[in-house]
N, C-alpha and C positions, 0 to 999 in steps of 0.2 A: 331275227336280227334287229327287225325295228324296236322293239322288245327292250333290247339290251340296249339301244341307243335311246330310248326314252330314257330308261333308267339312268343310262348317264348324263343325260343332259338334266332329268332333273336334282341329281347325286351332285353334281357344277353347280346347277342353281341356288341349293342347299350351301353348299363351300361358300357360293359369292355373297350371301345375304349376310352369312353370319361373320364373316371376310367386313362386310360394311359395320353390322352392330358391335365389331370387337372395339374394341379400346386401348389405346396402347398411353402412357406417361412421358411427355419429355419436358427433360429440366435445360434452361436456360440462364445462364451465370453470366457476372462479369462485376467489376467493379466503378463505386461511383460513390461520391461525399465522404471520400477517405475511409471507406468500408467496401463492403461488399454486397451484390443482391443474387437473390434466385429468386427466379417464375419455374413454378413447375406446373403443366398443363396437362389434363387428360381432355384427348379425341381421339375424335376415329383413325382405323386403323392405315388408314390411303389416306387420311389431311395431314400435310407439311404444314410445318410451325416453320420452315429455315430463315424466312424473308421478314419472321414476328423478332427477331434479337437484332436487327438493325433501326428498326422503327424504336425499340425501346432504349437502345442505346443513343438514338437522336435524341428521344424526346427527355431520358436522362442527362444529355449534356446542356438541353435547352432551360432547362432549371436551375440548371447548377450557373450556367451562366446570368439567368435573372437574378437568383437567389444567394450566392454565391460573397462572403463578406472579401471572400481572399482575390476575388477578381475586381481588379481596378474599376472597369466601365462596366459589370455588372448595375441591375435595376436598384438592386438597394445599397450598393456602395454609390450610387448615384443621387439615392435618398439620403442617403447619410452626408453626404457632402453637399448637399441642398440647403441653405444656411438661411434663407430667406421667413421669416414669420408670415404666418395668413396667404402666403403667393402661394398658389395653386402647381402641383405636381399629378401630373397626368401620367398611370401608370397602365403597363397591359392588363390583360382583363384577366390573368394569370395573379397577380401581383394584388391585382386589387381584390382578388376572390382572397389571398391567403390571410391580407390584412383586416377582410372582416371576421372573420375565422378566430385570429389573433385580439381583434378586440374580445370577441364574444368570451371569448379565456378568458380575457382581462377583468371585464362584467363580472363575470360567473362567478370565479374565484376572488371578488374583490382584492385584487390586484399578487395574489397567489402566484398567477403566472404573469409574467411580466417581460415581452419581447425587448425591451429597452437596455436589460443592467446587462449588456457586457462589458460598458467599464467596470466595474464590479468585479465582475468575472475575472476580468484581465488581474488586477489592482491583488484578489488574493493569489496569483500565480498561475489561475484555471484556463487561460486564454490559448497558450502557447505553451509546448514541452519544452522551450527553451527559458523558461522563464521561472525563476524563481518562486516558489510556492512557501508564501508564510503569512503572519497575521501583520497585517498595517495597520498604521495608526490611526483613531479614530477620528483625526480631524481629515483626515483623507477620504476614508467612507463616508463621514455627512458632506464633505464637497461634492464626491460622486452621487451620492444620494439625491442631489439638487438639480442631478441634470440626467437624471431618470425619472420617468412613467408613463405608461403608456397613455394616461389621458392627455398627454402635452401632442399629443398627435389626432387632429381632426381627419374622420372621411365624413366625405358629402356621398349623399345618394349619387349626384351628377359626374360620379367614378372619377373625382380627384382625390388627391389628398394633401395635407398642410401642418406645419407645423406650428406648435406655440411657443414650442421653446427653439432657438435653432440647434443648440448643443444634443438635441434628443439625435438620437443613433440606434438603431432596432439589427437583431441578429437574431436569424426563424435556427437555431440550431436548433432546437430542444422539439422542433414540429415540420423540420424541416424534410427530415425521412418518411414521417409519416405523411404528408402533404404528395412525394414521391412516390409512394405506396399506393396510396389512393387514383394517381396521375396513368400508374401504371395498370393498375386494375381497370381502370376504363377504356385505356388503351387495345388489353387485353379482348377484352367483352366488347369493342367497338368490332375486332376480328374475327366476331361469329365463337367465343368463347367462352362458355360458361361455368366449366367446372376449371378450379384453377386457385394456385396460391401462389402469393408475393410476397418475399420478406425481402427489407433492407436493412443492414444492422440491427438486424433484432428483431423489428417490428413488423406485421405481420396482418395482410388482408386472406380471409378464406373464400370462395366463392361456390358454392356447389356441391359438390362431393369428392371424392378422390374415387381410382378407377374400380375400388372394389368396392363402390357405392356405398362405402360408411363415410362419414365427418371427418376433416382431416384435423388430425390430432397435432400441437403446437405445444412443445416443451418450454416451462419459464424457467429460464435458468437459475442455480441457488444461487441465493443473495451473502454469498462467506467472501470475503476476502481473498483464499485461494484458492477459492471453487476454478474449475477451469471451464473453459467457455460451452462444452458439451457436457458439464455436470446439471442435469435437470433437479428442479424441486418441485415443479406439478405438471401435471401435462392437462391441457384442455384441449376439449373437442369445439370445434367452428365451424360454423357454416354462414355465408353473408354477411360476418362481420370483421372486426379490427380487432388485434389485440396488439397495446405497447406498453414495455415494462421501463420504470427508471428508477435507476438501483445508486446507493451511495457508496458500492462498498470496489468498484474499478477506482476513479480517479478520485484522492485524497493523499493531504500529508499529515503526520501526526508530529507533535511537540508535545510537553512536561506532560505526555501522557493522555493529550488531549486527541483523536481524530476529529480532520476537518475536509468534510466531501466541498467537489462539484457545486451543489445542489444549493444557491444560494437564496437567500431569502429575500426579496425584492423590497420589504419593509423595513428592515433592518440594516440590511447590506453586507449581511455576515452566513455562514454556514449554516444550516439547518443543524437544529441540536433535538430531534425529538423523538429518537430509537428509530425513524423506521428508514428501515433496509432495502425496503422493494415498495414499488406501487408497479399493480397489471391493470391497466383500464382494458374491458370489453366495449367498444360501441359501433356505431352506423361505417362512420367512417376512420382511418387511423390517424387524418392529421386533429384530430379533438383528442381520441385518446392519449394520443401521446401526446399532446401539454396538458390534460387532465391530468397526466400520473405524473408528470414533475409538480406540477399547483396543488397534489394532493400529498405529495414528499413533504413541501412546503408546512402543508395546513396541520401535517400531523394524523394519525391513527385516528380519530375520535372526530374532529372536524370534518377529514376525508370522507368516511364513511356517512355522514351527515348530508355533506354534500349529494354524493352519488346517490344516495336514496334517494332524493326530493328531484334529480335529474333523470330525464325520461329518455329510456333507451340504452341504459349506463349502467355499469356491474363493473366491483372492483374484487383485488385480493391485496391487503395489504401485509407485508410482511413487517415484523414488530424485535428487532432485537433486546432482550432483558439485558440487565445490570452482569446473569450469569453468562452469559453470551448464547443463550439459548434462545431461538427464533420461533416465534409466534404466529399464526395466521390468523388475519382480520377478514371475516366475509362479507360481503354485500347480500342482500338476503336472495337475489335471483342468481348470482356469480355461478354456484353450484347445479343449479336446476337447468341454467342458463347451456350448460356443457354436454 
């Protein structure tokens, strides 16, 4: 008798250990910056994630309300309505982390990316679905042109910031999700969570492994016109980093023949004209990738790639559409190895 009660206590023992080292997946959704996100988490089999989707869902409304152009008393509709030269603007520590981020873009890309031109934006129709989308006239664009760039905006180490022009106006769309991405991944991992992936609209933090201990694998959508949103054109493998893609070929109108993206060029003030279709930046974190692969739309297939090699910690895939409408792929030399 004691016998069999050994055996089953240690028959129990056996069930409860491997009870603890199992693994189970849960996905957490919801919506937020006029899209949508998912955190999918692998832990153990008895740790509840339930009380991890209210925390994320504050700390996604707490952004959106700093960050946020469409909310009145928002941090940077508040900067933007700040009209004074050299007077000092004292931001959260939130605010002023994303704006040194946003210079470092600015730097990098010699002015490639550029948080400033959503007049611009607006001016070719890109701003608003309600608004008219066509080419304006040129003396309109170098008006706007005048009262864009991001150098007209000083920070101080002393975590203020100031303007030199007062007309300047900044709008984080294009690094906005990824800055979120990255907000949320530490959120994550502050809750004893290590393996684990974040996407927002697209963009995409991996951290770990997935629960059958391979890489989680992240599809870049095809760059066609009417591709539909689950049609893949590469799938990479991630682990600890960022991937975001920005593509010309969702928001655009065309005339005499002509298509004109989104994707405007901060130097000019007009459409990016130089075939390419997609840019995926890999890097550290996803609010850099994602204004890399807009500033890299900008720079073109050949400049891009230039860039990212001589950047450390950085792998791209650029895609190249021909004259025949046939799509190309640009590699970075670690992009591949990198997977």
């Amino acid at each position: 008798m004691k016998k069999h009660i050994k055996i089953s206590v240690f028959i129990s023992l056996l069930l409860l250990f491997a009870g603890c080292s199992a693994k189970k997946e849960a996905l957490l959704s919801g919506k937020t910056m006029g899209t949508t996100y998912h955190v999918k988490i692998v832990t153990g089999y008895f740790n509840s994630v339930s009380d991890l989707k209210e925390k994320i869902d504050d700390k996604l409304e707490n952004i959106n309300k700093s960050m946020s152009t469409f909310i009145k008393d928002s941090e940077i509709s508040k900067f933007n309505a700040f009209n004074h030269v050299e007077e000092k603007f004292y931001p959260s520590d939130d605010f002023f982390y994303i704006m040194t981020v946003a210079c470092n873009l600015y730097e990098l890309t010699n002015g490639a990316w550029d948080g400033t031109i959503k007049p611009l934006i607006n001016l070719w129709g890109f701003g608003s679905s309600e608004t008219k989308k066509e080419i304006p006239a040129r003396k309109k664009i170098d008006k706007l042109l005048a009262q864009t760039g991001f150098n007209y905006i000083g920070i101080s180490e002393d975590k203020y910031l100031f303007k030199r022009n007062p007309l300047i106006s900044i709008d984080f769309a294009s690094i906005a999700k990824g800055y979120a991405v990255d907000q949320i991944s530490a959120l994550v991992r502050k809750n004893g969570i290590k393996d684990f992936l974040v996407e927002i609209g697209g963009e995409v933090f991996a951290s770990g492994l997935r629960k059958d201990g391979k890489q989680w694998r992240v599809g870049i959508n095809a760059p066609k016109i009417y591709a539909s949103f689950n049609q893949v054109w590469e799938i990479v493998a991630l682990r600890d980093r960022a991937l975001a893609t920005s593509g010309d070929y969702r928001d655009f109108f065309e005339t005499e023949g002509n298509r004109y993206s989104h994707i405007i060029d901060p130097r000019t003030g007009c459409p990016v004209t130089n075939s390419v279709a997609s840019v995926s930046i890999m890097a550290d974190t996803c609010v850099f990738a994602d204004g890399l692969a807009t500033a890299v739309m900008v720079l073109g297939h050949k400049k891009g790639l230039e860039l990212v090699e001589k950047t450390s910690g950085v792998e791209c895939l650029i895609v190249v559409e021909g004259k025949d409408g046939k799509l190309t792929n640009f590699y970075s030399r670690g992009f591949k190895n990198d997977k």
